[in-house]
NULO-997888 format. One line per field, with one value per residue (C-alpha): y, x, z; residue in three letters; residue number from 1. Coordinates in steps of 0.001 Angstrom, whole numbers, plus 524288, in hexadecimal, padded with zeros to 5 digits. Each point is the difference from the previous one (the first is absolute). Layout:
N
north	(Y, ...)
east	(X, ...)
up	(Z, ...)
aa	(ALA, ...)
i	(NUM, ...)
! end
This chain:
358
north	(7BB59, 80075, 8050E, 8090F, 8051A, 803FE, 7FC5B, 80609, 8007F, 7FE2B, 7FBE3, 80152, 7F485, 7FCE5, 7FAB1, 800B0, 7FACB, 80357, 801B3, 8018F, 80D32, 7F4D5, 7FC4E, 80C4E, 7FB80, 7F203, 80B05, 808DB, 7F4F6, 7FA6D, 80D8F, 7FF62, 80C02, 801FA, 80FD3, 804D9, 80C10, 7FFC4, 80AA1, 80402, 80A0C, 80414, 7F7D7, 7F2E1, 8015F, 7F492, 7F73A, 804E3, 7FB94, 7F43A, 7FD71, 8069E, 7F54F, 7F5F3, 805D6, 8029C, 802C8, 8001E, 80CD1, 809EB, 80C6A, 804B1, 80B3E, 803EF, 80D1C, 7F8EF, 80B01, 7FE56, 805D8, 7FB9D, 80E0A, 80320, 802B6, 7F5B8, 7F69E, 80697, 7FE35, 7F188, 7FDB1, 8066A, 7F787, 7F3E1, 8046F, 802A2, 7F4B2, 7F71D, 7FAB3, 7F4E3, 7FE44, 80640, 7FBF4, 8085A, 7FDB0, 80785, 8067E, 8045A, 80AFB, 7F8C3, 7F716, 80C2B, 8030D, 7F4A7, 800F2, 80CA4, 7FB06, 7F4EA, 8082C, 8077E, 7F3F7, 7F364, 7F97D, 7F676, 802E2, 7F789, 80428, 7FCAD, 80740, 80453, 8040E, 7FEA0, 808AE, 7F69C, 8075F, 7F32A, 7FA7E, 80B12, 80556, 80B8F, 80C70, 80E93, 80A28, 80EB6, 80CFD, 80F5F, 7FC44, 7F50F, 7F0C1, 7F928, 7F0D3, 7F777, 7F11A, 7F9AD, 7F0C5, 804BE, 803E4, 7F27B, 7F8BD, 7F387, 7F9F4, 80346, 7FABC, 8010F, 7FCA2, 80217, 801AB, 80B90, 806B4, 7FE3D, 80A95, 809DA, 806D6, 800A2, 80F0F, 7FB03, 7F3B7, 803A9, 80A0B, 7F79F, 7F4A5, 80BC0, 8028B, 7F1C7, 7FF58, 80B88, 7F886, 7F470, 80A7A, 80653, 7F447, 7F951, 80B1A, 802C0, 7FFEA, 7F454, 7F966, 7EFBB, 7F60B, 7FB8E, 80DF9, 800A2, 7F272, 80572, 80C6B, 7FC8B, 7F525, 80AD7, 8069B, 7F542, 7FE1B, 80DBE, 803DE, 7F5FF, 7FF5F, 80F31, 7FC5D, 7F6A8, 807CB, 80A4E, 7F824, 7F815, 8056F, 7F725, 7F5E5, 7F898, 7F8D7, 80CCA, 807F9, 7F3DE, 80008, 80EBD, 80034, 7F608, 807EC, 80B59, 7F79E, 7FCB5, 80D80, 80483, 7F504, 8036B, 810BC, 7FA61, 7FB69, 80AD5, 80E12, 808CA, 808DE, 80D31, 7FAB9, 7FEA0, 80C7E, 80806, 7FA1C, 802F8, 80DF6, 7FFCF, 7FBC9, 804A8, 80F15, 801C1, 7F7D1, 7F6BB, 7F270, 7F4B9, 7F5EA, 807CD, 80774, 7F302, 7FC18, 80BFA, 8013B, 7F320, 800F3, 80D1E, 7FB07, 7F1FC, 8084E, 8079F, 7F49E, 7F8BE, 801E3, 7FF68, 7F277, 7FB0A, 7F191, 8017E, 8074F, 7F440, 7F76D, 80942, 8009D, 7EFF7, 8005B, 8082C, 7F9F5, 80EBD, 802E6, 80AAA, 8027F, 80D1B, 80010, 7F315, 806D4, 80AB8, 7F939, 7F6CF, 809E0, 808BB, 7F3D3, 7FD8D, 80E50, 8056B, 80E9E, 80250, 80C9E, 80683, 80A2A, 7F769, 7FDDA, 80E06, 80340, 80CF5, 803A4, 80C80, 7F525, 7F91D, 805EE, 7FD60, 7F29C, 7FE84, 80673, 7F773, 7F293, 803B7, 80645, 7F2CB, 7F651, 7F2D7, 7F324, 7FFE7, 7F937, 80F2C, 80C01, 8084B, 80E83, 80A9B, 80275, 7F077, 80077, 80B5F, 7FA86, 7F246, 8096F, 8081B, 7F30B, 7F9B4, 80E4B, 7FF71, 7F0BF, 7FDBE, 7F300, 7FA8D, 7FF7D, 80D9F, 805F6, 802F7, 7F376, 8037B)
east	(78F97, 80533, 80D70, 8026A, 80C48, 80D2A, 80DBA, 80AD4, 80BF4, 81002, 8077D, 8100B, 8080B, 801A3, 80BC3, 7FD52, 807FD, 80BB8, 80D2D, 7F70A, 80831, 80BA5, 7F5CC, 802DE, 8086D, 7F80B, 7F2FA, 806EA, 80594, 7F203, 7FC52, 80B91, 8058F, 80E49, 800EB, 7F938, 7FE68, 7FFD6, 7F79A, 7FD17, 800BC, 80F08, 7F9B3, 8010C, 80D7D, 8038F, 7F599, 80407, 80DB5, 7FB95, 7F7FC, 80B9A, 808A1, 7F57A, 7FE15, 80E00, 801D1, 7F1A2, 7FF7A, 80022, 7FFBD, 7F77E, 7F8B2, 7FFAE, 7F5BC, 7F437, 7F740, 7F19E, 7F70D, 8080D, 80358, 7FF56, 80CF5, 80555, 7F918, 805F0, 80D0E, 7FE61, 7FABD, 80B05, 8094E, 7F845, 800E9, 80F36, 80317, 7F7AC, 7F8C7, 7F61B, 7FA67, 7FF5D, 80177, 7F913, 80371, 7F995, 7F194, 7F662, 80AA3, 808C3, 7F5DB, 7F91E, 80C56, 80313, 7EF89, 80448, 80C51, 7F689, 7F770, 806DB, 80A35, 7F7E0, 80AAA, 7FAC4, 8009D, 80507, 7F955, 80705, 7F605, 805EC, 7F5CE, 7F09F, 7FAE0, 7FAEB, 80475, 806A2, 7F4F4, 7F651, 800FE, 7FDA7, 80910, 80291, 809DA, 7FFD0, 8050C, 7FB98, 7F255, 7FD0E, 7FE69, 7FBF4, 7FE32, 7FB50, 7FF93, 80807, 803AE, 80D61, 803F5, 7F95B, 80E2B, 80235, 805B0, 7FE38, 809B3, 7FA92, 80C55, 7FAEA, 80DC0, 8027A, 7F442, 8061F, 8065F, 7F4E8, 7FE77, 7F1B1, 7FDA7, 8013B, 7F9DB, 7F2C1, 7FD37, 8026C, 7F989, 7F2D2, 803BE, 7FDB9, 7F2AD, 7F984, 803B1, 7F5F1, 7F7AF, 7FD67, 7FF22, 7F56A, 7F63C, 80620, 7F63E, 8056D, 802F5, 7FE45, 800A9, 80FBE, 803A4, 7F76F, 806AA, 80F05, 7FB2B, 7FA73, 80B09, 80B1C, 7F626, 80080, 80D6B, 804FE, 7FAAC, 805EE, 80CC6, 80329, 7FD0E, 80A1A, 808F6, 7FE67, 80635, 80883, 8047F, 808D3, 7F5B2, 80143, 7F2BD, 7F809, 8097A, 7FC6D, 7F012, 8006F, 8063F, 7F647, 7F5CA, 8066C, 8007D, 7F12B, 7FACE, 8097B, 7F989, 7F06B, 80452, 805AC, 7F088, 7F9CA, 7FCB8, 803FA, 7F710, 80046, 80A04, 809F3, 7FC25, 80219, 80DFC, 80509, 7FB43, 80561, 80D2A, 802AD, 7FAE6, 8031B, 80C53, 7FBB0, 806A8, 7F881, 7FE62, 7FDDD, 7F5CB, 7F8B1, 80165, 7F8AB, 7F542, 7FBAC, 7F7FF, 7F848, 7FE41, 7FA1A, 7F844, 7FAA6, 7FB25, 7FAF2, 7F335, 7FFE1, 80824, 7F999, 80286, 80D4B, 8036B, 7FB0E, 80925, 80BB8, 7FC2C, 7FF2E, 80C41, 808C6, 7F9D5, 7F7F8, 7F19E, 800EC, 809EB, 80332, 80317, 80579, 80953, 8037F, 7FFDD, 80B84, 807C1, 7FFEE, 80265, 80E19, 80308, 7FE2B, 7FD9C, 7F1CB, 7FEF9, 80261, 802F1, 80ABB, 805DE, 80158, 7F229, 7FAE1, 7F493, 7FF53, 80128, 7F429, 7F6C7, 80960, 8009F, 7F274, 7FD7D, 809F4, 7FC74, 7F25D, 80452, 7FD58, 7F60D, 802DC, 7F9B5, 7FD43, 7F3BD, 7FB6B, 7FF50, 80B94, 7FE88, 809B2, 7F7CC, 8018D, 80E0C, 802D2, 7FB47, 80681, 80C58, 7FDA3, 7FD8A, 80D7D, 80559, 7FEB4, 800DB, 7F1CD, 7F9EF, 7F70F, 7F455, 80268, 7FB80, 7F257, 7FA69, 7FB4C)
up	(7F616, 7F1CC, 7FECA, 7F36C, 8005A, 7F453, 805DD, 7F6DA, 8045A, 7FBE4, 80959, 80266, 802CF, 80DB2, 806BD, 80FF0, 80B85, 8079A, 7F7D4, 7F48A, 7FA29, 7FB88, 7F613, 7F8AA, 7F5D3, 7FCDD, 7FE6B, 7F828, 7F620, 7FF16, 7FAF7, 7F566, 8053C, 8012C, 802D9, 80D03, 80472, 81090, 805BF, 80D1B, 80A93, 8059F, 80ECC, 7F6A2, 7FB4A, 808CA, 7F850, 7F270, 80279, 8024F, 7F55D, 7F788, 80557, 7FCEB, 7F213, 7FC71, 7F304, 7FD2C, 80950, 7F4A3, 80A4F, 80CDD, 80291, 80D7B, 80005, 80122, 80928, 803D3, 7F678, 7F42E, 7FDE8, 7F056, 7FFB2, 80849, 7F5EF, 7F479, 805D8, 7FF8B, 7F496, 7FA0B, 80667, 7FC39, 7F09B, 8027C, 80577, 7F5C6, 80DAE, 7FB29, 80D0A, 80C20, 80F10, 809F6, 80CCC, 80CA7, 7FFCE, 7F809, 7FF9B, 7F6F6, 7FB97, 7FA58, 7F88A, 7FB9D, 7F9E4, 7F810, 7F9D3, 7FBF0, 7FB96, 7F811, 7FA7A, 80171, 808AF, 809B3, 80ECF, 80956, 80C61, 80DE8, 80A30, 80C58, 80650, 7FE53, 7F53D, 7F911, 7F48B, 7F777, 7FED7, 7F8C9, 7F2D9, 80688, 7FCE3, 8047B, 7FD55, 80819, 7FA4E, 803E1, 7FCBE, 80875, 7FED1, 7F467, 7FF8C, 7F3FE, 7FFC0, 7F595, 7FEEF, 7FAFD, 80E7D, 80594, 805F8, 7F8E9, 80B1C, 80DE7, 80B64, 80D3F, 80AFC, 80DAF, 80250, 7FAAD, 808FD, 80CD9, 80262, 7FA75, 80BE0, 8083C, 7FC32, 7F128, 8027E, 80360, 7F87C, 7F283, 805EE, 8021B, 7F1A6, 7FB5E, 80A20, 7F820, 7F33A, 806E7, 8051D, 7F308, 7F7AA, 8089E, 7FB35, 7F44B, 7F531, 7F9D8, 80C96, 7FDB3, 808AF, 7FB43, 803B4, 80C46, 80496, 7FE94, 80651, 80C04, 80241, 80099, 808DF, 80907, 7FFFF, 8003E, 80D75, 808FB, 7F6A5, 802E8, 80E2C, 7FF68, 7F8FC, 80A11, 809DF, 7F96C, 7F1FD, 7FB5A, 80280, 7F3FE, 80035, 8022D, 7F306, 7F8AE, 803A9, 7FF29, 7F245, 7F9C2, 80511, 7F7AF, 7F550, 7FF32, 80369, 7F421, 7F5EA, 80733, 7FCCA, 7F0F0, 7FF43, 804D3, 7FD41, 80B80, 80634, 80ACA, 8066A, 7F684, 7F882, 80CB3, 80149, 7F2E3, 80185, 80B61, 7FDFC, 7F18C, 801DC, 80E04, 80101, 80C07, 80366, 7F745, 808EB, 80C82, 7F904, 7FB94, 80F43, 804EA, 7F530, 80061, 80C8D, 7FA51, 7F416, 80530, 80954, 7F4E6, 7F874, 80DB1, 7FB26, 7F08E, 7FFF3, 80E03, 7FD57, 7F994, 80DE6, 80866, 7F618, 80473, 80DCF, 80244, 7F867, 808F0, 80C89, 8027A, 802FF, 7F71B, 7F338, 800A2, 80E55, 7FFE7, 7F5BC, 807CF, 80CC8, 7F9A0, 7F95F, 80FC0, 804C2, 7F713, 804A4, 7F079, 7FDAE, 80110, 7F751, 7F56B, 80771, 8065D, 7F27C, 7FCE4, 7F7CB, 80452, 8013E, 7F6FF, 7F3E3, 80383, 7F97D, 7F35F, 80290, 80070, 7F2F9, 7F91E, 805FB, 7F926, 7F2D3, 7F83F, 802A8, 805FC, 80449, 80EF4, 80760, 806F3, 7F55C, 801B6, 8019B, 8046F, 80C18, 8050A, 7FB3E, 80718, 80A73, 80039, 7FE00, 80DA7, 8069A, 7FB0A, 8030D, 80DA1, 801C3, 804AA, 804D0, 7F492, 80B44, 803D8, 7F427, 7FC6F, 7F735, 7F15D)
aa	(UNK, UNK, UNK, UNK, UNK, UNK, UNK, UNK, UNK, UNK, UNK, UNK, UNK, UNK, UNK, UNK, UNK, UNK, UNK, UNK, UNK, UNK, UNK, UNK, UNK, UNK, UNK, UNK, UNK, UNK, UNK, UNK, UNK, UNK, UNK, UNK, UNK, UNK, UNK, UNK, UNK, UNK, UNK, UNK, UNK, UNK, UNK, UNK, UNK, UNK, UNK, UNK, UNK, UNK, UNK, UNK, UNK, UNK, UNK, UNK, UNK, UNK, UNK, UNK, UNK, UNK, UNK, UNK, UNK, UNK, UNK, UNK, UNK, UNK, UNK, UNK, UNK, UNK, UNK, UNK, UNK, UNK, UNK, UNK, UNK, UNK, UNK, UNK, UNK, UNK, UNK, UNK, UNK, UNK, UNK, UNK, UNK, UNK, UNK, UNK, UNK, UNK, UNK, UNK, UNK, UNK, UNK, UNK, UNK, UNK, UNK, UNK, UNK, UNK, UNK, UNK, UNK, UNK, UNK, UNK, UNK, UNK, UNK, UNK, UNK, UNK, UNK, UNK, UNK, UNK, UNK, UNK, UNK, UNK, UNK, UNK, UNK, UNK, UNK, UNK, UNK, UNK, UNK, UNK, UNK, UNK, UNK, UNK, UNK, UNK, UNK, UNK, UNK, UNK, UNK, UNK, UNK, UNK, UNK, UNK, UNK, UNK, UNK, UNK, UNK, UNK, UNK, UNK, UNK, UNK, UNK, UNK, UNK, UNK, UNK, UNK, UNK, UNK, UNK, UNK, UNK, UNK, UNK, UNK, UNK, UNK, UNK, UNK, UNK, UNK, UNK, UNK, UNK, UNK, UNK, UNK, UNK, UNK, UNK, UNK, UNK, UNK, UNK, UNK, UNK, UNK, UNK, UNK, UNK, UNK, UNK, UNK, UNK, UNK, UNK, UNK, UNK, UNK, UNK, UNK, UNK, UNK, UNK, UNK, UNK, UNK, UNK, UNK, UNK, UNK, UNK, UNK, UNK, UNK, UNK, UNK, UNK, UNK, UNK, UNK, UNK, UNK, UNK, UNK, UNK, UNK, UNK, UNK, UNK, UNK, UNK, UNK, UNK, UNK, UNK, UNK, UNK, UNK, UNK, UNK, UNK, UNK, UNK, UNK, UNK, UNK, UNK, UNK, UNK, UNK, UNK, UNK, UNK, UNK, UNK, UNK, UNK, UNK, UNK, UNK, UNK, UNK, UNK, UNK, UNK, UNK, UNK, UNK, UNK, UNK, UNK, UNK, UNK, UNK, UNK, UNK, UNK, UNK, UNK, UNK, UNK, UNK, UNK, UNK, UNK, UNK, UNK, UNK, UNK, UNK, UNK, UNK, UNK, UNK, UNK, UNK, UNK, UNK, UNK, UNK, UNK, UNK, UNK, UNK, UNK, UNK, UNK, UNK, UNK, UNK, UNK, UNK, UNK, UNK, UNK, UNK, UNK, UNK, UNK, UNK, UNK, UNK, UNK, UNK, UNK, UNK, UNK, UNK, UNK, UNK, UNK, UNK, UNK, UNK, UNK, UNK, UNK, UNK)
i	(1, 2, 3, 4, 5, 6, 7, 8, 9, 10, 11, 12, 13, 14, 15, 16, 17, 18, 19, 20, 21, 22, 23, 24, 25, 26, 27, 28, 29, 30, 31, 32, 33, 34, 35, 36, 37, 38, 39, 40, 41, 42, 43, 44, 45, 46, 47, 48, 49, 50, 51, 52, 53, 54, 55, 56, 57, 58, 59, 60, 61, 62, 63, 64, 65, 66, 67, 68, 69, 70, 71, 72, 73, 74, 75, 76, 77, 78, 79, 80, 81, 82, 83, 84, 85, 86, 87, 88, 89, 90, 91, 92, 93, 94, 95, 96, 97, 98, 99, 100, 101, 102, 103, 104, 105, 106, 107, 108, 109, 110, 111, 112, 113, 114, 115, 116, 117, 118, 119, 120, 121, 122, 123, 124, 125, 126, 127, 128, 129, 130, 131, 132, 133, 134, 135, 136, 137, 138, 139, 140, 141, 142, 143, 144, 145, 146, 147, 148, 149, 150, 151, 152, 153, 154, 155, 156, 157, 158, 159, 160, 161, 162, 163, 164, 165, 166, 167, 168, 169, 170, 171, 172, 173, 174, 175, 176, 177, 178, 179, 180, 181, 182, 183, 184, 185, 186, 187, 188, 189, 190, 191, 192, 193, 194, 195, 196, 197, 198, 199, 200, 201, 202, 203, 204, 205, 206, 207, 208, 209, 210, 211, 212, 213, 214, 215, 216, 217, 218, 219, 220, 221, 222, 223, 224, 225, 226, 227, 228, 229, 230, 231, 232, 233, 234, 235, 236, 237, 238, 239, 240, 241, 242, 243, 244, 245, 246, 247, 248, 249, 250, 251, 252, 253, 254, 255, 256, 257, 258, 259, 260, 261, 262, 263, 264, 265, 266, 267, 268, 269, 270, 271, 272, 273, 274, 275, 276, 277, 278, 279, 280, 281, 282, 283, 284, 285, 286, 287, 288, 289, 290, 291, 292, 293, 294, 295, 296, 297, 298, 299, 300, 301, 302, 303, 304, 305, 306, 307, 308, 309, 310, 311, 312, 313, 314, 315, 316, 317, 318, 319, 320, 321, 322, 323, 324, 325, 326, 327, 328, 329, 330, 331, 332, 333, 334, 335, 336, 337, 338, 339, 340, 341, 342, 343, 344, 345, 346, 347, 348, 349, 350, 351, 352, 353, 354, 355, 356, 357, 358)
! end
């Protein structure tokens, strides 16, 4: 076989390991920043204050309004306090709530981020952008809002509770799911994604009985940090169109919403991206991906609907004609009719080998 392949990719920093967030202050010097603005979501106030007490002077001011989405407004707001306060950097602790914030501020001012994930987005490690207003969800990639410096401390993940866990750690899986048969999938991405794959599985398992289970926050939060670099390679397909829509123009949870999705939309490209499937189903330990997906996420006791999340069914029909509005790469055609479909399926939480094949 002759391999024929383009890898291009800028990567953050990385600093990874327990009691990693005291390296703050050494990461932030190496940048030659001396002003930082600390952003995250009012649930991380206990972190900020202590990176504030880590930073000291060098902790110019914190924003604390970070909301999933990145509202518009919510960004504005920041960026206005990062111009008052003369911020040359900025330290996002928490999600890809306050992650995403911390992306518009840079944006829009050029300050470097300093991402510390608290959960598994993935988010610090993509170029990847999105801001929401009345009109929906818009997202652009930009290497302006790529983190210079990512700190990954298992620590601070321990006490992210089980109904948070898994449904960010299903966020980071369709990340691997979507760049295996993304267009410009390549072997380096492939490699990262179906690792996390493998770990993520028996590491939520683990968590589920046992969260503060250092070992299992540690393997679950590399995995995040590879399916974040393999989605930062990779053009995103169905899956991750439907979940925009869905969250930016009918309001529902981010991660959750990735969680129930992912099964439909693997099950509607079973057949188009057949060998990128069996990849997915070794990987998890299933016979099958899409119900090896679903059969995990029942099994960790996660919402199973969208109905469950609060989507009704009177918008589906809307959905469907927004997730097709522009063309995007994806291994099976989209049309409204599949979409629609897929949408019903996720609607009323149906097994993957329930539904009629394409």
């Amino acid at each position: 076989m002759t391999l024929r392949f383009v890898h291009d990719s800028v990567s953050p920093r990385v600093v990874f390991g327990c009691g990693s967030i005291s390296q703050v202050p050494a990461e932030i010097e190496l940048l030659g920043c001396s002003r930082s603005l600390i952003i995250a979501t009012p649930g991380r106030a206990r972190f900020v204050a202590e990176i504030e007490t880590l930073l000291g002077a060098r902790a110019a001011a914190k924003f604390l309004s970070a909301r999933v989405h990145v509202p518009a407004d919510v960004a504005a707001e920041a960026e206005i306090l990062a111009t008052v306060v003369k911020a040359d950097s900025v330290v996002a602790v928490g999600g890809g709530s306050a992650i995403g914030v911390a992306k518009a501020v840079a944006l829009k001012t050029g300050a470097p981020i300093i991402a510390i994930p608290t959960t598994y987005s993935g988010s610090e490690m993509t170029p990847v952008w999105g801001l929401s207003d009345e009109s929906g969800k818009r997202t652009g990639r930009d290497p302006r809002v790529m983190p210079r410096v990512v700190i990954y401390d298992p620590d601070l993940t321990v006490d992210l509770p089980i109904e948070v866990s898994v449904p960010s750690a299903f966020n980071a899986m369709a990340h691997c799911v979507e760049a295996l048969y993304a267009p410009d999938a390549q072997p380096l991405t492939s490699m990262m994604a179906v690792l996390a794959l493998q770990l993520f599985p028996p590491a939520l398992r683990r968590i589920a009985s046992a969260p503060r289970d250092a070992n299992s926050r540690e393997d679950a939060l590399y995995a995040a940090m590879l399916a974040g670099k393999a989605l930062a390679s990779s053009e995103m397909g169905v899956h991750h169109k439907i979940c925009h829509v869905l969250g930016g123009s009918f309001g529902l949870p981010h991660a959750q919403t990735h969680m129930v999705v992912l099964p439909h939309a693997a099950a509607f490209n079973r057949h188009a991206a057949a060998a990128e499937m069996e990849v997915i189903a070794a990987s998890i330990g299933a016979d099958d991906a899409p119900q090896g997906l679903y059969d995990l996420a029942r099994e960790l006791g996660a919402p199973m609907s969208l109905s469950a999340l609060g989507m009704e069914e009177a918008d589906l029909d809307r959905a469907a004609e927004l997730v097709v509005e522009k063309p995007y790469p994806n291994p099976r055609p989209v049309t409204r009719e599949a979409v629609r479909e897929l949408l019903d399926n996720a609607f009323h939480g149906r097994s993957p080998l329930t539904v009629k094949r394409e």
